[in-house]
C-alpha positions as CSV (number, residue, x, y, z in Angstrom):
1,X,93.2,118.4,119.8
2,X,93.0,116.7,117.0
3,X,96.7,118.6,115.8
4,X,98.0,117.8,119.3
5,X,97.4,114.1,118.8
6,X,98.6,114.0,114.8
7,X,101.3,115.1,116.9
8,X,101.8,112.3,119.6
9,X,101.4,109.8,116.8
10,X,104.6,110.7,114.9
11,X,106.0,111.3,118.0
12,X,105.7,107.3,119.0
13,X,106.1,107.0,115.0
14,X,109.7,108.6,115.5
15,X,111.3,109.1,118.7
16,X,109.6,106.2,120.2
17,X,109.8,103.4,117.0
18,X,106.7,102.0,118.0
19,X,105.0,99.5,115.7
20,X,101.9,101.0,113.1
21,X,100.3,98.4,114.9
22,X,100.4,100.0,118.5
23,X,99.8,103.3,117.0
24,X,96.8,102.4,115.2
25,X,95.8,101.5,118.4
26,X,96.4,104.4,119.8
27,X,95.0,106.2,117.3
28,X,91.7,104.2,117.5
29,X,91.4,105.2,121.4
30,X,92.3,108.9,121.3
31,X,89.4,108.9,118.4
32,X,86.8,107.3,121.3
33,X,88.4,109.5,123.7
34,X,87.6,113.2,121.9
35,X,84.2,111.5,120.6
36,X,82.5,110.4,124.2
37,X,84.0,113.8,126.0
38,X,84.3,116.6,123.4
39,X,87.4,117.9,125.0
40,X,88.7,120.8,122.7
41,X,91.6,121.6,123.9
42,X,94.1,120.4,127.0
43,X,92.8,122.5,129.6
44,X,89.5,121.2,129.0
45,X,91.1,117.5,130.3
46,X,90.1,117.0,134.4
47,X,88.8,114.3,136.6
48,X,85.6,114.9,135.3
49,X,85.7,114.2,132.1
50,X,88.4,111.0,132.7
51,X,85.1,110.2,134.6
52,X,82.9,109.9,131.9
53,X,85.2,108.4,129.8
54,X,85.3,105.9,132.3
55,X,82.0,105.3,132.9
56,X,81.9,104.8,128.7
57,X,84.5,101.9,129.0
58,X,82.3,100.4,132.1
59,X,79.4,100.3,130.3
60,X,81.1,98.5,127.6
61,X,81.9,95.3,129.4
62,X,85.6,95.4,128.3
63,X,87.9,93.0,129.4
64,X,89.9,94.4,132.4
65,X,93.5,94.3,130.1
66,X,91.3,96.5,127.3
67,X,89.9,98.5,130.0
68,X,93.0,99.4,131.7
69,X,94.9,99.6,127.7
70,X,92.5,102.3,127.1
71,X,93.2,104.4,130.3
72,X,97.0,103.7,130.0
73,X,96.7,105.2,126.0
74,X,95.1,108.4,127.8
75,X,97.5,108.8,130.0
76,X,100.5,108.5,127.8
77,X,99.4,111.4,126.0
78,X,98.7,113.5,128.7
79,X,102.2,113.0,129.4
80,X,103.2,113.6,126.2
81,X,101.0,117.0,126.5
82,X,102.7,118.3,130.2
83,X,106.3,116.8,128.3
84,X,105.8,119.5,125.5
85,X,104.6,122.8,128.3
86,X,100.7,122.4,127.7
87,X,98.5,122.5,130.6
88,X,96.1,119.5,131.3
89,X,95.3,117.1,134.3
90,X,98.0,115.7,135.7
91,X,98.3,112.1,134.4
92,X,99.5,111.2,137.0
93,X,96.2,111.1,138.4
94,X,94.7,108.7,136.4
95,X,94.5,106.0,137.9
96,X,94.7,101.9,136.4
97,X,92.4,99.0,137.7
98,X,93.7,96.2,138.8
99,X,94.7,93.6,136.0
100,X,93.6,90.1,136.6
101,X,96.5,87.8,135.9
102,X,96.3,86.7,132.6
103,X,96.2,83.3,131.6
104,X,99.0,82.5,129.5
105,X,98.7,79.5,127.0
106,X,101.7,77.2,126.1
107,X,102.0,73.7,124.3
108,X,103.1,70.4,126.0
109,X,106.7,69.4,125.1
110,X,105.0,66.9,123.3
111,X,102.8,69.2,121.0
112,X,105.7,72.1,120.7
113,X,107.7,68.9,118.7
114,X,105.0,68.1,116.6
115,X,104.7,71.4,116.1
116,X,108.5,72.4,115.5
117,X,108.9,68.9,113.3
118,X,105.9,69.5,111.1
119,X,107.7,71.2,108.1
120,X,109.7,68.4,107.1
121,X,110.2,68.9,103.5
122,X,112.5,69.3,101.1
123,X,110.8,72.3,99.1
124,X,111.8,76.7,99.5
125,X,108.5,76.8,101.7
126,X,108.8,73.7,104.1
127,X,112.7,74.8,104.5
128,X,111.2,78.7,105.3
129,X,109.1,77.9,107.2
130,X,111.0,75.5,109.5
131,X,113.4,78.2,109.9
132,X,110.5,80.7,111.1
133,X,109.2,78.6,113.6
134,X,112.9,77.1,115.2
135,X,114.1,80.9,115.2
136,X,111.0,82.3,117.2
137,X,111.0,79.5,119.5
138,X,115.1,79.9,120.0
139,X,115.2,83.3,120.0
140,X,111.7,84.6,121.5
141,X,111.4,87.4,119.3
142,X,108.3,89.3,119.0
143,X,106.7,89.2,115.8
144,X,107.5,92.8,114.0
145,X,111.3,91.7,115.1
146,X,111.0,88.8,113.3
147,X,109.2,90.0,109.7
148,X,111.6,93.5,109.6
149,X,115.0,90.6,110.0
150,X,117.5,90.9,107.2
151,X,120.1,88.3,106.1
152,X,123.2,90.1,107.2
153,X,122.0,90.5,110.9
154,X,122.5,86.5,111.1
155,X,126.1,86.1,112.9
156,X,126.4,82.6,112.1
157,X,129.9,82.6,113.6
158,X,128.4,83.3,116.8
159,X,125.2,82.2,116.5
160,X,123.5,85.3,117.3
161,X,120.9,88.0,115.6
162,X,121.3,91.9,117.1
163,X,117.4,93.4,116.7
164,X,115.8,96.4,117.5
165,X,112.9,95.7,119.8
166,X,110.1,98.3,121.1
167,X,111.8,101.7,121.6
168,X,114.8,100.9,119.2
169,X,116.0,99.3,122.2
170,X,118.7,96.8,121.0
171,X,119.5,93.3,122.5
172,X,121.2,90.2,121.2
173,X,119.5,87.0,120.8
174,X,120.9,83.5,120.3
175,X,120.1,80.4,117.7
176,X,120.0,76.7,119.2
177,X,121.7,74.7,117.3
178,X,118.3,73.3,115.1
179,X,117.8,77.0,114.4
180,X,120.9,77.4,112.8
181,X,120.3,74.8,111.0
182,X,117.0,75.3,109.7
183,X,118.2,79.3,108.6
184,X,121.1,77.8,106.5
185,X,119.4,75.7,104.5
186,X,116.9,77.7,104.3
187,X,118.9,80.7,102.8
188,X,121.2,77.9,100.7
189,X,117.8,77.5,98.9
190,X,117.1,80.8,98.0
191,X,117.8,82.2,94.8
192,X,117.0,85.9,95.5
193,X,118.5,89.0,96.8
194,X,116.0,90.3,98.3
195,X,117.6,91.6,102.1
196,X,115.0,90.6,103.8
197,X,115.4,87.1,105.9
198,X,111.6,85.9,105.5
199,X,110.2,86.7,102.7
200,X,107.0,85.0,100.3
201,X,107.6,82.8,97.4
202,X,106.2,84.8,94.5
203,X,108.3,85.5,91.6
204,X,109.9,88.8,93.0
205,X,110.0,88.2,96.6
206,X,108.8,90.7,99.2
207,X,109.2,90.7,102.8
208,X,106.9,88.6,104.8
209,X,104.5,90.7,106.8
210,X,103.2,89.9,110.3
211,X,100.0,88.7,108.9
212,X,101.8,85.9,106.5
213,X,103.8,84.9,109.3
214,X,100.5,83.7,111.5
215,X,99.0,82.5,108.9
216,X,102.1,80.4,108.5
217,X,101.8,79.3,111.8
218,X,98.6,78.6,111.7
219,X,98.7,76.1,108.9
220,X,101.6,74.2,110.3
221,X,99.4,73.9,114.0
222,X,96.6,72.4,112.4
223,X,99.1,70.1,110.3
224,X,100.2,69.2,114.0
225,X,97.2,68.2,115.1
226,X,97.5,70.9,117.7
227,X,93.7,72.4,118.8
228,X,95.2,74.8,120.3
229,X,95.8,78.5,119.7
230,X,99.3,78.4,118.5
231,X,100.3,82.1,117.0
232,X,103.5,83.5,117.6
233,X,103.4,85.2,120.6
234,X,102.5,81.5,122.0
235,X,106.2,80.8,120.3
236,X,107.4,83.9,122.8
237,X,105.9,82.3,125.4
238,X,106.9,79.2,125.5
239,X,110.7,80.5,124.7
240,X,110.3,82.2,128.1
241,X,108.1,79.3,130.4
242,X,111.3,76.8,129.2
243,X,113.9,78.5,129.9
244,X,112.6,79.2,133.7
245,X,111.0,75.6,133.9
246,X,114.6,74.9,133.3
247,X,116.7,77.2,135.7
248,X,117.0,80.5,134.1
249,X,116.7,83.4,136.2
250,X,114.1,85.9,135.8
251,X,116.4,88.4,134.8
252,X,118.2,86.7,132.5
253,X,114.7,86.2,130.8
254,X,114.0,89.8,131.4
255,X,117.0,90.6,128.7
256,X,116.5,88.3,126.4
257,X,112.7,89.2,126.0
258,X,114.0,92.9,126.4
259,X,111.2,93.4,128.8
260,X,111.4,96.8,130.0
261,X,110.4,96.0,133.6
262,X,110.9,92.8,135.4
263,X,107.3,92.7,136.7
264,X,106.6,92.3,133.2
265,X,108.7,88.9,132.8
266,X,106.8,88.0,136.4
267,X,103.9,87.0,134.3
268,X,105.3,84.0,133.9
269,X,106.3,82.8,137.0
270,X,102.9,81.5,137.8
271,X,103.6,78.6,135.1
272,X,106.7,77.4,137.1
273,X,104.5,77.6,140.3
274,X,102.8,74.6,138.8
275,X,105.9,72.5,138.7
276,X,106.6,73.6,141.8
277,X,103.8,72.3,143.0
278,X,104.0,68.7,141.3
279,X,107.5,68.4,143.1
280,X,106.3,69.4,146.4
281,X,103.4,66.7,146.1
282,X,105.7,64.0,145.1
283,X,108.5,64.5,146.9
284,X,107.0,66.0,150.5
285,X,105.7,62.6,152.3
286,X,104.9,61.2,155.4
């Protein structure tokens, strides 16, 4: 088993590009999963023993996303396992709890200016950092698409960056104009030639890694005066909640999140709703 998931993880590594982060995940639950049911080898997987691993989560007091994370790892492999002619349970037949609706933070307009204005400088870092914050917000890229940027993906012509997202799926995303901004004088600052768009400002410069990049964020929140949360998924967020709060169609948002499934954009729907709502009680009267 152990073989048959060294396997699955350069599998995800290499056909699937998906981040070391997710597969350290991975990895951490398929560890769990042959500790708590001793499976040996695939035929040993059934109902039973997705059972007990269930009862191990249960009596864990996970959170229901972690809960149902774990299962969906499980599953994913067993897939992986029928995909490559082993025999196993059907995964299929596992099947996921319910997610509560999460709760998804975001900043006032108010706060995201304090926030986007707060690195107002005239120094490398201030100018960097800027330029992190306007392009996340502009372009609501997830954080490994941000750090793995290079300079020559920037199309300043068109104001435009072509990433790879999860899957090596590719999309196009687009720079307001203060993003553009902030990148140019950002990169007519540096002195390197280092490829990499965002990188640290030791004497030979290295890519900036996800870790640097919330830290970064971080700083600048608390510069703010933000008590908040702010990290850069929030960034991701709140590049999706505008654009609807603003028209956009969930589609639209669907692509430019390159969301694999709608019902994953949904999520955010429920943040509209209030404005909705605010309208309706202001404007319905008798």
């Amino acid at each position: 088993m152990e073989k048959l998931i060294n396997d699955y993880l350069e599998y995800l590594k290499i056909e699937k590009n998906r981040s070391p982060r997710t597969i350290d995940n991975y990895l951490r639950y398929l560890k769990i999963f042959l500790k708590v049911t001793k499976v040996k080898k695939p035929t040993d997987i059934n109902q039973e023993v997705i059972k007990k691993f269930r009862i191990y989560l249960y009596d864990k007091n996970l959170k229901p996303k972690t809960y149902g994370y774990a299962l969906i790892v499980i599953r994913n492999f067993l897939k992986f396992l029928v995909k490559r002619g082993y025999q196993t349970l059907n995964p299929e037949l596992i099947e996921l709890p319910k997610f509560y609706q999460r709760e998804i933070l975001i900043l006032t307009d108010e706060e995201l200016n304090r926030l986007l204005n707060a690195p107002s400088g005239k120094t490398l870092k201030e100018k960097r950092d800027k330029a992190i914050l306007e392009t996340l917000f502009s372009t609501g890229l997830r954080l490994n698409e941000l750090v793995n940027l290079n300079k020559e993906q920037i199309n300043f012509k068109d104001r435009e960056i072509i990433v790879k997202g999860k899957g090596g799926k590719i999309r196009v995303v687009f720079l307001s104009d203060e993003a553009l901004k902030a990148i140019k004088e950002y990169l007519n600052q540096r002195q390197d030639i280092n490829e990499a768009l965002f990188v640290n400002l030791k004497k030979e410069p290295q890519r900036l890694t996800p870790r640097a990049v919330e830290k970064i964020i971080k700083f600048w929140s608390k510069k703010a005066g933000i008590v908040k949360k702010v990290t850069p998924h929030l960034l991701r967020h709140q590049f999706a909640t505008t654009l609807l709060k603003n028209g956009a169609d969930l589609r639209s948002v669907q692509a430019l999140l390159g969301h694999a499934n709608l019902s994953t954009t949904q999520i955010y729907t429920h943040l509209t709703r209030q404005d909705l709502k605010e309208i309706h009680r202001k404007f319905l009267k008798r």
